[in-house]
GUGUKOL-478762 format. One record per atom (N, C-alpha, C, O): residue number from 1; residue in one letter; atom name; z, y, x. Coordinates in steps of 0.1 Angstrom, whole numbers, plus 2048, in hexadecimal, padded with zeros to 3 digits. Layout:
BEGIN
[site NUM; a; CA; [Z; Y; X]];
...
//
This chain:
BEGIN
[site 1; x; N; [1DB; 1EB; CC7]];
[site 1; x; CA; [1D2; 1F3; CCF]];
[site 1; x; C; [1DA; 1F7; CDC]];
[site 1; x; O; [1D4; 1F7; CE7]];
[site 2; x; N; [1E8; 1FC; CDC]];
[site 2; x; CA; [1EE; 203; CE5]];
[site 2; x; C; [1F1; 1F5; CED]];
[site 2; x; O; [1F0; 1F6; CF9]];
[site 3; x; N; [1F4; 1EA; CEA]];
[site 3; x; CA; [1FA; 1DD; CF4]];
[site 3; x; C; [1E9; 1D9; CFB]];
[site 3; x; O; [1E8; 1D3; D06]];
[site 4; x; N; [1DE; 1DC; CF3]];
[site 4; x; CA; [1D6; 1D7; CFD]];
[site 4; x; C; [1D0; 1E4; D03]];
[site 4; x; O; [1C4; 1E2; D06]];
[site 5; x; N; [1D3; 1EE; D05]];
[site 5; x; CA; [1D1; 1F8; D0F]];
[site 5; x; C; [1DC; 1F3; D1A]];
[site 5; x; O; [1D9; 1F0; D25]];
[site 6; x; N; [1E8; 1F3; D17]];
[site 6; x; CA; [1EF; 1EF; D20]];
[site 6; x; C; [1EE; 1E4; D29]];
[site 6; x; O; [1F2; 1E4; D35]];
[site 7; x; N; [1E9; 1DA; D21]];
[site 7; x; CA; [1E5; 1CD; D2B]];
[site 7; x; C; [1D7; 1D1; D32]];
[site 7; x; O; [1D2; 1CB; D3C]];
[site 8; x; N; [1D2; 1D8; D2E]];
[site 8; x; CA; [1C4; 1DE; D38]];
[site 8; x; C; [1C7; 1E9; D43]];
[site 8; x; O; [1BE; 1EC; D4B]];
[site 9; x; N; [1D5; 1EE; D44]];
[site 9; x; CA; [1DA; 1F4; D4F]];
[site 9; x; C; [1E2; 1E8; D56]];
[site 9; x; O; [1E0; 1E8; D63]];
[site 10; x; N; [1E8; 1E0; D53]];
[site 10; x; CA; [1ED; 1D9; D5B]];
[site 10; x; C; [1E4; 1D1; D62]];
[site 10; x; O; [1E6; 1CD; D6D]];
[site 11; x; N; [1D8; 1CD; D59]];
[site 11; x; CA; [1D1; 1C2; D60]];
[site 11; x; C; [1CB; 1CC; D6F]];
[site 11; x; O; [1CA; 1C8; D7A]];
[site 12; x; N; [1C8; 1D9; D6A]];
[site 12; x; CA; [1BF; 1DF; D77]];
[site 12; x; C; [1CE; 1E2; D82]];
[site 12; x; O; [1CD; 1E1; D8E]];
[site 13; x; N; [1D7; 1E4; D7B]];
[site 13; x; CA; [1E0; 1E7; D85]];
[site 13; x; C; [1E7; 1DB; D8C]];
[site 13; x; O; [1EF; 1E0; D95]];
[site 14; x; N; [1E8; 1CD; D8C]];
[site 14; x; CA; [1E5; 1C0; D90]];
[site 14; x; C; [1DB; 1C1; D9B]];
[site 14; x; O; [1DE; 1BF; DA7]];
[site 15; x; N; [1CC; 1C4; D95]];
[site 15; x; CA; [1C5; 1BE; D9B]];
[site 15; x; C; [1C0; 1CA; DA8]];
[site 15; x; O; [1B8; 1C7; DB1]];
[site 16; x; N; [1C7; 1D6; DA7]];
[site 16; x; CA; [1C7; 1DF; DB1]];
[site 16; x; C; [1CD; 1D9; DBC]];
[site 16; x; O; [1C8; 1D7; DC7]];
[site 17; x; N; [1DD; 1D7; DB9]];
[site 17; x; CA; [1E8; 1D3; DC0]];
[site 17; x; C; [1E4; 1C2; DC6]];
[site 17; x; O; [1EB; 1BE; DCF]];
[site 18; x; N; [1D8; 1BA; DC3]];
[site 18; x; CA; [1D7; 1AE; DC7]];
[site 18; x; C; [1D9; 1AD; DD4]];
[site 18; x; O; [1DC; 1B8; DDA]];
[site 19; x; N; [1D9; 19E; DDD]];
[site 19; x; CA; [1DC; 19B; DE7]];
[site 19; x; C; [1D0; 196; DF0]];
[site 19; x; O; [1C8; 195; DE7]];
[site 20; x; N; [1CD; 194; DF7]];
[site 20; x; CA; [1C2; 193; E00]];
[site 20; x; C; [1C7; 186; E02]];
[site 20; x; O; [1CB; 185; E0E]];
[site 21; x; N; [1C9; 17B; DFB]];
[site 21; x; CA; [1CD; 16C; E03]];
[site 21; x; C; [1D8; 16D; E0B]];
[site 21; x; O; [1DE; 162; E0C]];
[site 22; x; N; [1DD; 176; E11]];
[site 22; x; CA; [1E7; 177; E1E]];
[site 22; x; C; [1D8; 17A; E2F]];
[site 22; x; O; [1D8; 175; E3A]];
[site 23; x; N; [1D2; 17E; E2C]];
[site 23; x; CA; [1C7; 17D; E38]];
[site 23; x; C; [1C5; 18B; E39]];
[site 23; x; O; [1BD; 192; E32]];
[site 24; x; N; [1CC; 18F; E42]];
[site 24; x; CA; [1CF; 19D; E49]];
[site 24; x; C; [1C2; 1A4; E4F]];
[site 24; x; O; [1BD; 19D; E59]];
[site 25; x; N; [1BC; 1AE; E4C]];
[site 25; x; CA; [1B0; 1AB; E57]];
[site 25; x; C; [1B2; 1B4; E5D]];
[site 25; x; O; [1B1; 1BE; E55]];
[site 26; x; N; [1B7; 1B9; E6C]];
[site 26; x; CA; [1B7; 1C5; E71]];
[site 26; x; C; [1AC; 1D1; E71]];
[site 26; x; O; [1A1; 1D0; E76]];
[site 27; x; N; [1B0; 1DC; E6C]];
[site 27; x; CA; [1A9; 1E6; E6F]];
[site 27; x; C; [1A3; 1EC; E7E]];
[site 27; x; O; [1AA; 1F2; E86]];
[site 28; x; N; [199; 1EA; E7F]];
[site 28; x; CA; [192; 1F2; E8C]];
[site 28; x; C; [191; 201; E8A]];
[site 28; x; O; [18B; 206; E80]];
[site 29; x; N; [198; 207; E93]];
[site 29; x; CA; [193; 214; E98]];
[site 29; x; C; [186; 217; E9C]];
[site 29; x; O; [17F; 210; EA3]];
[site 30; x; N; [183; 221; E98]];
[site 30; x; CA; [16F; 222; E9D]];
[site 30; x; C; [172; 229; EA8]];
[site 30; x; O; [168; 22B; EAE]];
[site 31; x; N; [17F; 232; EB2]];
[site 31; x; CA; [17C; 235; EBC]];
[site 31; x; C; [188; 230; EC9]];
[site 31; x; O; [18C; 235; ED4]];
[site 32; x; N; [18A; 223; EC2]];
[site 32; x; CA; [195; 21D; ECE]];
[site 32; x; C; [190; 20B; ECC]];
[site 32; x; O; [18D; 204; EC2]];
[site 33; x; N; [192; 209; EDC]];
[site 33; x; CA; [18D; 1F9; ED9]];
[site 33; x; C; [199; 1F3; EE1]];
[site 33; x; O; [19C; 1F8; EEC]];
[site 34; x; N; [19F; 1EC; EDD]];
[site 34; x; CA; [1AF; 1EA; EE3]];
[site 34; x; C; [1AA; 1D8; EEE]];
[site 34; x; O; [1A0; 1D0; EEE]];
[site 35; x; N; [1B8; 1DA; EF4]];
[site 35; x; CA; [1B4; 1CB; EFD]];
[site 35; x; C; [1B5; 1C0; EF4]];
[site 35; x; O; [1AF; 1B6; EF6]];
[site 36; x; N; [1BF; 1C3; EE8]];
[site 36; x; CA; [1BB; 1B5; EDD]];
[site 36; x; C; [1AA; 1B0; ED8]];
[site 36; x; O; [1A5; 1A5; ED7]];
[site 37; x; N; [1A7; 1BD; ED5]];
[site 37; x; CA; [197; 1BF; ED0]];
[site 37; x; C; [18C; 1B9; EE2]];
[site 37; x; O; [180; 1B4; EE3]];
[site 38; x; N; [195; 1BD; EEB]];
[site 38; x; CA; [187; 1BB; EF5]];
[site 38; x; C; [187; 1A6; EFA]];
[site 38; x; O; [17F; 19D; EFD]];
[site 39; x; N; [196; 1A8; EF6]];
[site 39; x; CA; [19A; 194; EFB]];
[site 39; x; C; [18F; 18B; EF2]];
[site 39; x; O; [188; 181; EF5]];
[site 40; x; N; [190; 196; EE3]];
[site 40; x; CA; [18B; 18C; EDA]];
[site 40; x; C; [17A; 18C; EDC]];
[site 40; x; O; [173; 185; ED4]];
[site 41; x; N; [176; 191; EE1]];
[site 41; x; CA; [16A; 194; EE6]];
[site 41; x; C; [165; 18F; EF4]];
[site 41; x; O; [16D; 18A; EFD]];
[site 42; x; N; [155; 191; EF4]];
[site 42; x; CA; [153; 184; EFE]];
[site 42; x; C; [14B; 18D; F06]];
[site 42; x; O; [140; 18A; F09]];
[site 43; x; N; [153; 19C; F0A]];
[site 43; x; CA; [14E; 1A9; F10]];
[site 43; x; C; [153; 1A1; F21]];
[site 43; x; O; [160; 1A0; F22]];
[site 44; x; N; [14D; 19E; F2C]];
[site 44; x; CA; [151; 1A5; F3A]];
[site 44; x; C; [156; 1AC; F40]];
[site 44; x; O; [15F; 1A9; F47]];
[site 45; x; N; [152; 1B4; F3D]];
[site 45; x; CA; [155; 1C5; F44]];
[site 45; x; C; [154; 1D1; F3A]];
[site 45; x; O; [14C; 1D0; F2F]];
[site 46; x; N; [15C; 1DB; F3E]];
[site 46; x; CA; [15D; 1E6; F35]];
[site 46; x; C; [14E; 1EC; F2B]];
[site 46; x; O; [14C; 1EA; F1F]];
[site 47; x; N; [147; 1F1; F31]];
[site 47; x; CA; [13C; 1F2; F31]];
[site 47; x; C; [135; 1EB; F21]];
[site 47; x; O; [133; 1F0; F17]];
[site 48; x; N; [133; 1DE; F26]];
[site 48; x; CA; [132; 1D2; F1F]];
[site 48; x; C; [136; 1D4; F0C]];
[site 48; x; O; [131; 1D6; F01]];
[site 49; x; N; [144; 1D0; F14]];
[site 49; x; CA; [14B; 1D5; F06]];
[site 49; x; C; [149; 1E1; F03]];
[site 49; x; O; [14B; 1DF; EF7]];
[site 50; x; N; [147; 1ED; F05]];
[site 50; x; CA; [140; 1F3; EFA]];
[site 50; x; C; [132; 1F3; EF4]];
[site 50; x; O; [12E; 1FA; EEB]];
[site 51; x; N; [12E; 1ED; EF8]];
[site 51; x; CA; [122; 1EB; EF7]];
[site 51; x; C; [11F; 1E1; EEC]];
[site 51; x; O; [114; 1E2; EE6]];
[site 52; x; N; [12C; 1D5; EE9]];
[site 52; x; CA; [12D; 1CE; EDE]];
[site 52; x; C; [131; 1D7; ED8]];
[site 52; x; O; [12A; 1DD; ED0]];
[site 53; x; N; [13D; 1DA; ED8]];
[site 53; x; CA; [146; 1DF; ECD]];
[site 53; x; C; [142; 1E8; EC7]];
[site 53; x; O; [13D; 1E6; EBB]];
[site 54; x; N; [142; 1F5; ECF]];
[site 54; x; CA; [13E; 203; ECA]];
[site 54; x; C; [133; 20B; ECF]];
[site 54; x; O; [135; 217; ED2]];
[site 55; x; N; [126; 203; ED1]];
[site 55; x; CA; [117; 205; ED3]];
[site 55; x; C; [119; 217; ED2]];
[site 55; x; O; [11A; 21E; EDC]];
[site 56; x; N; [11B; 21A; EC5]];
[site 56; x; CA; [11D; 22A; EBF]];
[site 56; x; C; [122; 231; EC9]];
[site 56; x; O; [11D; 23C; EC7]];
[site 57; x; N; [128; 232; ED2]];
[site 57; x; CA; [12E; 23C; EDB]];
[site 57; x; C; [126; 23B; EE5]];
[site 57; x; O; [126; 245; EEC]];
[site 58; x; N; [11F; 232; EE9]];
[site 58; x; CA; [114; 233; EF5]];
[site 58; x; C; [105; 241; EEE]];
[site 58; x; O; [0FF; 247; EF6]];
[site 59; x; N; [103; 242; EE2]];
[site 59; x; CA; [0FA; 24B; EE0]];
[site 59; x; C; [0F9; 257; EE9]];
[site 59; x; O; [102; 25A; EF0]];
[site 60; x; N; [0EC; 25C; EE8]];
[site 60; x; CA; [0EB; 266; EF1]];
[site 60; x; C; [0ED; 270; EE3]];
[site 60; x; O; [0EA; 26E; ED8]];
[site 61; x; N; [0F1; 27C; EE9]];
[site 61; x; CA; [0F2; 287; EE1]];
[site 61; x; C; [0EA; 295; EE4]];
[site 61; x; O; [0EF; 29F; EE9]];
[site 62; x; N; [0DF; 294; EE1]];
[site 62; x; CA; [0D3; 2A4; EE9]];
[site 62; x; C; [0D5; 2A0; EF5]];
[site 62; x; O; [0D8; 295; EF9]];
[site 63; x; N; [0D3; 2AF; EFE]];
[site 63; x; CA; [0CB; 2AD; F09]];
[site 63; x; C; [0D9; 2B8; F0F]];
[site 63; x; O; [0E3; 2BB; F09]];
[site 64; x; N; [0D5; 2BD; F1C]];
[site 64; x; CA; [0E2; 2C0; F23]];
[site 64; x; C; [0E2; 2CE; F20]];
[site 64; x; O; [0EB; 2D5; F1C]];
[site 65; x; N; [0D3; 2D1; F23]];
[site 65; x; CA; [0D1; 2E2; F1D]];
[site 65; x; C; [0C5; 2E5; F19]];
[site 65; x; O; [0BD; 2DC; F1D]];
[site 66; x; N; [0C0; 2ED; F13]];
[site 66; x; CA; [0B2; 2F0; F0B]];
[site 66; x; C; [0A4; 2EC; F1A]];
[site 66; x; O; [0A7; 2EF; F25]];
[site 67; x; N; [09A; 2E7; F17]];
[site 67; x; CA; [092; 2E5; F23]];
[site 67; x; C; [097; 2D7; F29]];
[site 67; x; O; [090; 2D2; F31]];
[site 68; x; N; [0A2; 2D2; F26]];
[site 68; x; CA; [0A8; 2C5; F30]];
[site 68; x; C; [0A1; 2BA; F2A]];
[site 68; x; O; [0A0; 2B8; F1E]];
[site 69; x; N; [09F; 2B6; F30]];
[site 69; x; CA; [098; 2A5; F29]];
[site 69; x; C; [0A7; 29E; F2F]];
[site 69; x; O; [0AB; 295; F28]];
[site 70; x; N; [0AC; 2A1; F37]];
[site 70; x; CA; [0BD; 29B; F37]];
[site 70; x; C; [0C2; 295; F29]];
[site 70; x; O; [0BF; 29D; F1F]];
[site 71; x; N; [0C7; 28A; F26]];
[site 71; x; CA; [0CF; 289; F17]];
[site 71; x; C; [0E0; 283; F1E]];
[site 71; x; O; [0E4; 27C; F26]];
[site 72; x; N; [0E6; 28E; F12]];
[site 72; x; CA; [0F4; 28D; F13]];
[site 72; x; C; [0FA; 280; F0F]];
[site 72; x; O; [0F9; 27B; F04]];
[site 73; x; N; [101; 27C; F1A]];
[site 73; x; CA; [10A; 26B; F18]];
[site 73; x; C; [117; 272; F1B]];
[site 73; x; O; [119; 27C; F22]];
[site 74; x; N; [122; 268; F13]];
[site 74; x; CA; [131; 269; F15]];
[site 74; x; C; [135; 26E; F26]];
[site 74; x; O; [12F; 26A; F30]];
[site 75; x; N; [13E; 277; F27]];
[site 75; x; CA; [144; 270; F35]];
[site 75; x; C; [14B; 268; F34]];
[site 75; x; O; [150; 265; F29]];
[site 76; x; N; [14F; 260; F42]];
[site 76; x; CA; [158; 25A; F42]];
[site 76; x; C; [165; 25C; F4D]];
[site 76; x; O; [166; 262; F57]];
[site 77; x; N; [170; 253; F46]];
[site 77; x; CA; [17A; 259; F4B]];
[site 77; x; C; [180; 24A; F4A]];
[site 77; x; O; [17D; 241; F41]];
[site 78; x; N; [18C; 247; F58]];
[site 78; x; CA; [190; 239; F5D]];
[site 78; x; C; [19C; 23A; F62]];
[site 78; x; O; [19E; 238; F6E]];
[site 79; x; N; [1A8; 23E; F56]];
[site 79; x; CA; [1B5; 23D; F5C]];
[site 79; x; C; [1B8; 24D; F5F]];
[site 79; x; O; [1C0; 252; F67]];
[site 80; x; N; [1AC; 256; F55]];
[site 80; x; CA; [1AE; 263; F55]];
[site 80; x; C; [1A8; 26C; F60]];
[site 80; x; O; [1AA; 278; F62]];
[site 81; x; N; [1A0; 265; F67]];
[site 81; x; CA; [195; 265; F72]];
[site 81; x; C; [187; 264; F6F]];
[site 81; x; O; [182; 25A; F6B]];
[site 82; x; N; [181; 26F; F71]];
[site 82; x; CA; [171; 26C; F72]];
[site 82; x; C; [169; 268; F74]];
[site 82; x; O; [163; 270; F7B]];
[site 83; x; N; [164; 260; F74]];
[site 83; x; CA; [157; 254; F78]];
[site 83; x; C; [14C; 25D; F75]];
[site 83; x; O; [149; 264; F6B]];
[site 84; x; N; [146; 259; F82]];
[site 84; x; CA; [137; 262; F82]];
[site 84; x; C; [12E; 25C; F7C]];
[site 84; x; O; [123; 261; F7C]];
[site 85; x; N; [131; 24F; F73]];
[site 85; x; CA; [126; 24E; F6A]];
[site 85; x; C; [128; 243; F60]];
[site 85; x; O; [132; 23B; F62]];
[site 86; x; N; [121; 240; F57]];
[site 86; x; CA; [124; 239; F4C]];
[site 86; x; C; [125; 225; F53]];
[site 86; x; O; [12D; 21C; F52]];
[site 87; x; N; [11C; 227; F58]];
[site 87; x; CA; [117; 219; F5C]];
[site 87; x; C; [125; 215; F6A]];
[site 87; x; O; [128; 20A; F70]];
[site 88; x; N; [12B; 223; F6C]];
[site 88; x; CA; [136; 21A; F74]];
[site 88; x; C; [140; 210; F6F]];
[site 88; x; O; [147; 20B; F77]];
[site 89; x; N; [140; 20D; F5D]];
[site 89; x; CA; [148; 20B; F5A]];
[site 89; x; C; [144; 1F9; F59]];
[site 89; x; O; [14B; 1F1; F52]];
[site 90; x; N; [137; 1F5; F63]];
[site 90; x; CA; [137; 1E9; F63]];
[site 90; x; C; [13E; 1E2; F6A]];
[site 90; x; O; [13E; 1D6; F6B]];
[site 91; x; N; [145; 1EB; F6F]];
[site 91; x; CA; [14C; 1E7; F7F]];
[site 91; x; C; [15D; 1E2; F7D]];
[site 91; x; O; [164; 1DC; F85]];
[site 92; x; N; [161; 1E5; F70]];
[site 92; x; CA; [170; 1E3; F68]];
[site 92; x; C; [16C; 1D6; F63]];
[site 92; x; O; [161; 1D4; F61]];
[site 93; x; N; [176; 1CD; F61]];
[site 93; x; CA; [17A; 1BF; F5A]];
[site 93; x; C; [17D; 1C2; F50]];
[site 93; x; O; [186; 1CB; F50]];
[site 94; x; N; [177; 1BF; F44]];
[site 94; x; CA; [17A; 1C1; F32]];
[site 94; x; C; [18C; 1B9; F32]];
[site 94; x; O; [194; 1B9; F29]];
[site 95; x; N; [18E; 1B4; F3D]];
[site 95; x; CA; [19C; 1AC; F3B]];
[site 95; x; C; [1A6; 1B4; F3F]];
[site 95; x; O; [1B2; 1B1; F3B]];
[site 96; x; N; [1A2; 1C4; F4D]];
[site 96; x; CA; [1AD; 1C6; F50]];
[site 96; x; C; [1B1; 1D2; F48]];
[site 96; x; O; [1BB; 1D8; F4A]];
[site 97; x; N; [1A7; 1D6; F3D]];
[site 97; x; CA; [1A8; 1E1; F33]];
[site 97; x; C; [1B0; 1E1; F27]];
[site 97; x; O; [1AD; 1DB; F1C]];
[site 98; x; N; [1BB; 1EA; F2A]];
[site 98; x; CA; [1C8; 1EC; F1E]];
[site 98; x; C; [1BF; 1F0; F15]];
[site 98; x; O; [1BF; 1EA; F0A]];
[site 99; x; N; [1B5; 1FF; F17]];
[site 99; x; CA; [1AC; 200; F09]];
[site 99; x; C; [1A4; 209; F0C]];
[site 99; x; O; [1A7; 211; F15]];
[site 100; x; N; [197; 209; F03]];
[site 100; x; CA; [190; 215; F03]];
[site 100; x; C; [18E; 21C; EFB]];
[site 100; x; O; [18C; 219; EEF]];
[site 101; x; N; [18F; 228; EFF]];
[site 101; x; CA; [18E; 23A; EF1]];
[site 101; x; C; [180; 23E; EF4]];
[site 101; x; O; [17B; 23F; EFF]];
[site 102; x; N; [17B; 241; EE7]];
[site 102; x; CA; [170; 24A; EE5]];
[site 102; x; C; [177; 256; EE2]];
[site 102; x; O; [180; 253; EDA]];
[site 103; x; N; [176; 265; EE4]];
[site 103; x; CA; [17B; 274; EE6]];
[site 103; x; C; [16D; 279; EE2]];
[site 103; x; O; [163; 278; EE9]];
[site 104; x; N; [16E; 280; ED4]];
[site 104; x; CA; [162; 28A; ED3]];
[site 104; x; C; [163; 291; EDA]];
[site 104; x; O; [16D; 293; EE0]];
[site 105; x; N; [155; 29B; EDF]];
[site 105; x; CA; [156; 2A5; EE4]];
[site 105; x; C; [163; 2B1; EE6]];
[site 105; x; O; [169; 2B5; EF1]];
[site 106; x; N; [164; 2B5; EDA]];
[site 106; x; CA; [175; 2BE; ED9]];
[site 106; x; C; [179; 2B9; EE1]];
[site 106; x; O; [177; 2BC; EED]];
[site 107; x; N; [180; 2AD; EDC]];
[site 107; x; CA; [18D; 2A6; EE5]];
[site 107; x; C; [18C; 2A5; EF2]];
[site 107; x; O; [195; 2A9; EFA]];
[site 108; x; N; [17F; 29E; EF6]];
[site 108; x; CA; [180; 29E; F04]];
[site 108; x; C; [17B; 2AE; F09]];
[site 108; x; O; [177; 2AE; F15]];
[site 109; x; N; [179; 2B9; F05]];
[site 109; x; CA; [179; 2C4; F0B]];
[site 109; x; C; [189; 2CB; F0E]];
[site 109; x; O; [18E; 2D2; F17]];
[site 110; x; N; [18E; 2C7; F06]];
[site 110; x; CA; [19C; 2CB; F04]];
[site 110; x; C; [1A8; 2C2; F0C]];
[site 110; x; O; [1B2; 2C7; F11]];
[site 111; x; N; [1A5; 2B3; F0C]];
[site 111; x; CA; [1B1; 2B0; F1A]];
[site 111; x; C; [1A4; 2B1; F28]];
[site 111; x; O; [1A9; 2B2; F33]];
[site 112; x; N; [197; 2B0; F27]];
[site 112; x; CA; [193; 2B3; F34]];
[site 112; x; C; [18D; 2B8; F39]];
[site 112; x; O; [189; 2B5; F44]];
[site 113; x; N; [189; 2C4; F32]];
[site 113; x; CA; [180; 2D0; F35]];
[site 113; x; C; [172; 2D1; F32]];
[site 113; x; O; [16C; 2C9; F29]];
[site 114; x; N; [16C; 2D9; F38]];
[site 114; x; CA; [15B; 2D8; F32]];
[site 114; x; C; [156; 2CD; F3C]];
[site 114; x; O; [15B; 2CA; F47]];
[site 115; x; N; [147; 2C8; F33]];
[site 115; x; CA; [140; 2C1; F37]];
[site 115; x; C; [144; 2B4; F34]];
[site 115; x; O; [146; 2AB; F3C]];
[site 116; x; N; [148; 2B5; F20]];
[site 116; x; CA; [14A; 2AC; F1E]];
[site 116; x; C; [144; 2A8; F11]];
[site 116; x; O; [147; 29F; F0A]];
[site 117; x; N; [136; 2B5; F0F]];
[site 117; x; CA; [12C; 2B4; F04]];
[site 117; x; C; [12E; 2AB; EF8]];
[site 117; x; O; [131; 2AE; EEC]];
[site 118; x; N; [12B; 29F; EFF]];
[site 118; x; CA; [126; 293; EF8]];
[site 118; x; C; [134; 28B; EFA]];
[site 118; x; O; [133; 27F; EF8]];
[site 119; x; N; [13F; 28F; EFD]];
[site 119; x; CA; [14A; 285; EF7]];
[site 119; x; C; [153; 281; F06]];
[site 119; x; O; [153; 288; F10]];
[site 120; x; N; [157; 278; F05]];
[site 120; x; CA; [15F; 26F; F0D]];
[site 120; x; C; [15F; 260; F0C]];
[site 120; x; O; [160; 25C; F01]];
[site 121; x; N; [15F; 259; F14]];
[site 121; x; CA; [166; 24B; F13]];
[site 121; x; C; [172; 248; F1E]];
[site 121; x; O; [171; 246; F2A]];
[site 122; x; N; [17D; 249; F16]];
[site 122; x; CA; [187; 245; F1E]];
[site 122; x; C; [190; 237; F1E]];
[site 122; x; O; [195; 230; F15]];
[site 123; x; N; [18E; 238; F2D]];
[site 123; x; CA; [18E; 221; F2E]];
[site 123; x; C; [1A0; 224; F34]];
[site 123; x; O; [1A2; 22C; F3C]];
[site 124; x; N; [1A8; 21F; F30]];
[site 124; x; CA; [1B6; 21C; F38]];
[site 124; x; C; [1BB; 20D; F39]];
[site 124; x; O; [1BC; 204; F30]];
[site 125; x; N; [1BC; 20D; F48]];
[site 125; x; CA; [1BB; 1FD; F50]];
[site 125; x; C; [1CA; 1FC; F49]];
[site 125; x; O; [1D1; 203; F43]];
[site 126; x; N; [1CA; 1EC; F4D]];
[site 126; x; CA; [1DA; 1E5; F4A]];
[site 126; x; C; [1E1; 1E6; F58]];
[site 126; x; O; [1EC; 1E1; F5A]];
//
């Protein structure tokens, strides 16, 4: 009884420890899209590629203030610079981009102050 309890820990503990073939699959970050991730991708322009990649971060989040039919979108930020608006980021090459960050709210209130509700997207060129 005790040898085949033991062979029923080893079999699960085998088959925990198994091997995936050798076929590595990299893990994606849900709030960073790197220039490996944008090459492999058949994104244009910044913009673009998020819009494949991580659709999720373009959400609107409520409205600007109670009474606003305004709806809250990310800012954006270009080498740590502010772009007056989301759609400028059609104007970047998906090719000359080192990477892009999504910043919750917190985060981007804290490296860049208020008026950052609905988050951040921060693009850094190559």
């Amino acid at each position: 009884m005790r040898s085949i309890f033991l062979g029923f820990l080893l079999a699960v503990f085998l088959a925990a420890c198994a091997s995936t073939n050798g076929i590595n699959t990299p893990r994606r970050s849900s709030n960073l899209i790197t220039a490996e991730e944008l090459a492999s991708s058949s994104a244009k322009e910044a913009l673009e590629a998020i819009e494949l990649l991580r659709p999720q971060w373009l959400r609107t989040r409520g409205v600007a203030s109670p009474g606003s039919l305004q709806a809250l979108v990310p800012a954006v930020y270009l080498n740590n610079q502010r772009l007056p608006e989301l759609e400028n980021l059609r104007n970047f090459p998906a090719a000359n981009i080192e990477e892009i960050r999504y910043l919750n709210s917190q985060d981007a209130t804290t490296l860049y102050g208020t008026g950052n509700a609905a988050g951040a997207i921060v693009v850094k060129t190559k």
